[in-house]
Structures are given as structure tokens and as C-alpha cells.
C-alpha positions in Angstrom: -30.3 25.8 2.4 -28.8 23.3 0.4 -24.4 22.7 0.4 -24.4 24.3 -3.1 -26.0 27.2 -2.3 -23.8 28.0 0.7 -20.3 28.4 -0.7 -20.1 30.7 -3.4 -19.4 28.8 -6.7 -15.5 28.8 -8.0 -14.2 30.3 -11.0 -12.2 28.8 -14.0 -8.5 28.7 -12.9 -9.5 29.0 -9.2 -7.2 26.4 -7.2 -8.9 23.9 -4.4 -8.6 20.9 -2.9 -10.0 17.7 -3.9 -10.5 15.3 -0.7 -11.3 11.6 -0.2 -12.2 10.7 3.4 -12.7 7.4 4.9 -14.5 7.6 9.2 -12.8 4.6 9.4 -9.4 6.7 9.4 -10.6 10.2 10.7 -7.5 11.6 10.9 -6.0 10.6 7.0 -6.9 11.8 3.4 -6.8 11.2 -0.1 -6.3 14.8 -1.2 -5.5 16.5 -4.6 -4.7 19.9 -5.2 -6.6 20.7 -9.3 -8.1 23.9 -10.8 -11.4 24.4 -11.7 -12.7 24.1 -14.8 -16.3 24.8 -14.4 -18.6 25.2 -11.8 -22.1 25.7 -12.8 -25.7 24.2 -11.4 -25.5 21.0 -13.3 -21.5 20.2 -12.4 -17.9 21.0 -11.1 -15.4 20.0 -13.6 -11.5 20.1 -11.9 -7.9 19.5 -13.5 -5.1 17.7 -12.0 -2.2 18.3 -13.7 0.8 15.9 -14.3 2.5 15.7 -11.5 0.4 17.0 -8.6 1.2 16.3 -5.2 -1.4 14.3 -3.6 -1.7 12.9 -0.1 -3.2 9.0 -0.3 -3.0 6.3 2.7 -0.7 3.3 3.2 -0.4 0.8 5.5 2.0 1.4 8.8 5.3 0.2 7.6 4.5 2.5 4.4 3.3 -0.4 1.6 0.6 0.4 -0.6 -2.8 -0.9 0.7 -3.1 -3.9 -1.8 -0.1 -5.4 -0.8 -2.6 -6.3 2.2 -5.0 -9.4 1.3 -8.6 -10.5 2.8 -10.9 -7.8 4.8 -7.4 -6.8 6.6 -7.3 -4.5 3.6 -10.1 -2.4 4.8 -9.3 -2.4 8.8 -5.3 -2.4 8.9 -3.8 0.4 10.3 -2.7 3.1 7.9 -0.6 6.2 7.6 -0.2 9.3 5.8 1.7 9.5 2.5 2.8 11.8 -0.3 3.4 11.1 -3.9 3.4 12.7 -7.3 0.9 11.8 -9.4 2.1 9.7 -12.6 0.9 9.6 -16.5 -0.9 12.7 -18.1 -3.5 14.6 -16.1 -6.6 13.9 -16.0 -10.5 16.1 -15.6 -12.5 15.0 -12.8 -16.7 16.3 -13.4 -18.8 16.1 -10.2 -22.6 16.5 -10.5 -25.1 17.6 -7.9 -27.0 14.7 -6.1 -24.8 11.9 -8.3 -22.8 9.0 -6.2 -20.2 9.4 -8.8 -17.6 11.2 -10.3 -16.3 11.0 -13.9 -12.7 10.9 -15.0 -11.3 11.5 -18.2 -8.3 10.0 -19.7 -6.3 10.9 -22.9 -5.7 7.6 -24.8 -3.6 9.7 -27.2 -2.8 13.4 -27.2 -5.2 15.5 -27.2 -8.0 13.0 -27.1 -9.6 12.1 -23.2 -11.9 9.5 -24.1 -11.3 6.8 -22.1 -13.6 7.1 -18.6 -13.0 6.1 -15.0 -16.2 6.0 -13.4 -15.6 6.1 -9.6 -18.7 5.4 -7.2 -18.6 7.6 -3.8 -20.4 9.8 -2.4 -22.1 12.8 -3.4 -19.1 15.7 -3.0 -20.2 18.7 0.0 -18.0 22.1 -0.7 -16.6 23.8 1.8 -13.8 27.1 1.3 -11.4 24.8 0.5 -12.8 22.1 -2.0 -14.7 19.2 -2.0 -15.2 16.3 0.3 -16.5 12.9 0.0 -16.1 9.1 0.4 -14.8 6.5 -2.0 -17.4 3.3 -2.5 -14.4 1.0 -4.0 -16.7 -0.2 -6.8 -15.4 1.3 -10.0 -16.9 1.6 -13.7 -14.1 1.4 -16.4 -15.8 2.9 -20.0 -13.3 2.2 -23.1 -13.4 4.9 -26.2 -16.0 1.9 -27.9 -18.0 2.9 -24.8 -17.9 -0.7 -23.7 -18.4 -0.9 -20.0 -16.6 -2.9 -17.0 -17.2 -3.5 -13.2 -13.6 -3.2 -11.3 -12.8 -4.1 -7.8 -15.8 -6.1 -7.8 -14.0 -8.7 -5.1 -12.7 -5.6 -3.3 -16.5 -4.6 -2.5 -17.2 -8.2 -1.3 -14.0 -8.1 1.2 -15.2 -4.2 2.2 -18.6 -6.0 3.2 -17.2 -9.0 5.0 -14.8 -6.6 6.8 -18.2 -4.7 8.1 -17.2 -1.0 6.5 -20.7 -1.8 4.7 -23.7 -3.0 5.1 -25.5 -5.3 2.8 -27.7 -2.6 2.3 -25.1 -0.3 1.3 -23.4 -2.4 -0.9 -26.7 -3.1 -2.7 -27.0 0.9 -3.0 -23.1 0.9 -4.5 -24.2 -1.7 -7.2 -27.6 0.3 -7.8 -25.0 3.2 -8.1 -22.8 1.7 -10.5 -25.3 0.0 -12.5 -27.1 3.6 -13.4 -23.4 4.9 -14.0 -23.2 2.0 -16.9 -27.1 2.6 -18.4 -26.2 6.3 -18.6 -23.1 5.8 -20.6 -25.4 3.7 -22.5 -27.7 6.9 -23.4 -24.2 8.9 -23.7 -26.1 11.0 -20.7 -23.8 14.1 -19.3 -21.3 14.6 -18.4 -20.2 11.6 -21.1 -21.9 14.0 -24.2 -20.5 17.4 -22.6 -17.6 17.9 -25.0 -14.4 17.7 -22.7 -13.0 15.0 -24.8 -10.9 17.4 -26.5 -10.2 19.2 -23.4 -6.9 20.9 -22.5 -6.0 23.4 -19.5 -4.9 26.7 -20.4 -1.4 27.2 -20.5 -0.4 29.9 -17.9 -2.4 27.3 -15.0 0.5 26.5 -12.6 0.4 23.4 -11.2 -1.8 23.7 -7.3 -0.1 22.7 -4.1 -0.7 20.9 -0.6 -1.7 22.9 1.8 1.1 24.2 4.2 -0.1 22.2 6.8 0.1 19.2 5.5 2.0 16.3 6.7 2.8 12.9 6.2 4.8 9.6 7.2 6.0 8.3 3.9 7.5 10.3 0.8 6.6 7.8 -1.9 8.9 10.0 -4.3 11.6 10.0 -1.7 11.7 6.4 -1.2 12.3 6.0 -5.0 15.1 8.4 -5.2 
């Protein structure tokens, strides 16, 4: 039985949790709280509102992690932190069997089409939300649909630190590279109308879980 046919599908305005983990660092996340938007056979669509609070990782003394150069980066040790999530919200879509998820961006109001690609991979479900992994090589797709590698030289330094192998970093280009020819043939979830999306307006805004914890208040610190 496959992961999707386990948990029972969510419903629009249902609340989970959106989670990044790295088996490097078993015992941090990357996790957003967002409502679902859809939930169907071919996707998951999600909302995270402005202002969110998300867990993300930072190095020990509580810097982000790009303040660290070379492969130290990748194999520093890291702590847990909280922040609120800045700028406009954004709709994540996550399909079936895909090592990638698609993010949409308003570059004006009322207008999302401006498109993080971000390469991980593919999401499992649990009660709670979604799981996966982050790859680090992005695709960033302008409203012209022009297309751009980023984090390119953070891939190479994720290699040389040995989090992958060559053969997985070939896979994470192969990845990327079929991202870039399906925006080419406007493919879904890029031709599924949510450029004009907005969430409905009595959604409250998700929380952390009441378990969470953390090291560093990223808000705090700027108070």
C-alpha cells in the first residue's frame, strides 16, 4: 500500500505541518505550520500565511547557516530556531512521485507568478503533515518563464562535504533539469490556475506544535 493511500487525504482549510528533515541532524527541523488548499491524486497544494512561525536550523552560537563558508556549511553543528516568516505568503504544490515542490510568489497583489522550484525529496504523509528532505539545488522561474539554476556552488560544497554522492548529485541535476523542461511545456502544476490564488478570509493563521522547542528566537533577538 502505497504512503498516499494510507493517510486519509486532507480537506481545504485543514491545518498540518509542513517539515524539512536533514539525517545528518536527526533531532532538528525545518517545519511550517500552512492549510491545505487541495489534496487530490495528482497534488497537495498548502498556504503559508504571512507571518507563520516556522522552526529552521542555525549554527551553535545562533548565526544563520551561510554565515559558514566551504563544506563546514553542511557538517557544522546546528541548533534549533524560531522565526516569523517575512514578505507575503506564499502556495507550496507537492505532486506524487515528483522530487520537487513548487512555490508561488505574488510579484504584485493578487498575481503569484513568480516560481521557486525547490528540488527534495518526494514528500511521505503522516497525521500530522508532510516530510521530506531538501536537495539545495534550486530552480528560480521569472513571470517571462525564463529559468535559473541557484545554489549551484552550494551542491558542489554539499558533495565535497560527503552529504552526497556523485551519484546523487547527478540525480539532483537530472531532477532539476526536468523541473526546467516542464516549465518549458507550462506542464502542472505551472498551467493549474493558482496564479490568481488567494486564501479564504476566515483561515487563521496555523501554529507550532506545543511541543516544540528551540535555542534561538530569531524575532526575539531583533526586538
Amino acid at each position: 500500500m502505497s504512503d498516499h493511500q494510507q493517510h486519509q487525504r486532507w480537506q481545504r482549510g485543514d491545518q498540518i505541518l509542513w517539515t524539512y528533515r536533514n539525517s545528518d541532524f536527526p533531532h532538528l527541523v525545518d517545519q511550517r505550520p500552512v492549510t491545505v488548499v487541495a489534496d487530490d491524486d495528482h497534488h497537495l497544494a498548502v498556504w503559508m500565511a504571512a507571518d507563520t512561525r516556522m522552526l529552521y536550523q542555525v549554527t551553535t552560537d545562533g548565526h544563520d547557516l551561510r554565515s559558514v563558508s566551504g563544506t563546514d556549511r553542511f557538517t557544522a553543528p546546528r541548533a534549533q530556531a524560531v522565526r516569523n516568516w517575512v514578505g507575503s505568503g506564499i502556495l507550496a504544490v507537492f505532486q506524487p512521485n515528483t522530487m520537487y515542490s513548487v512555490w508561488f510568489f505574488e510579484t504584485k497583489p493578487g498575481l503569484r507568478n513568480s516560481y521557486y522550484v525547490n528540488i527534495e525529496e518526494e514528500f511521505t504523509r503522516s497525521d500530522s503533515g508532510i516530510v521530506t528532505s531538501d536537495l539545495v539545488l534550486d530552480v528560480l522561474v521569472g513571470p517571462d518563464r525564463d529559468c535559473a539554476f541557484k545554489d549551484e556552488d552550494e551542491l558542489e560544497l554539499a558533495h565535497r562535504a560527503g552529504v552526497f554522492s556523485t551519484s546523487k548529485v547527478e540525480q539532483i541535476r537530472q531532477v532539476a533539469q526536468q523541473a526546467v523542461e516542464d516549465v518549458e511545456h507550462w506542464e502542472f502544476p505551472f498551467n493549474a490556475g493558482y496564479e490568481g490564488f488567494q486564501p479564504d478570509p476566515d483561515w487563521t493563521v496555523p501554529t507550532l506544535p506545543a511541543d516544540a522547542h528551540w535555542e534561538f528566537d530569531d524575532d526575539a533577538e531583533r526586538d
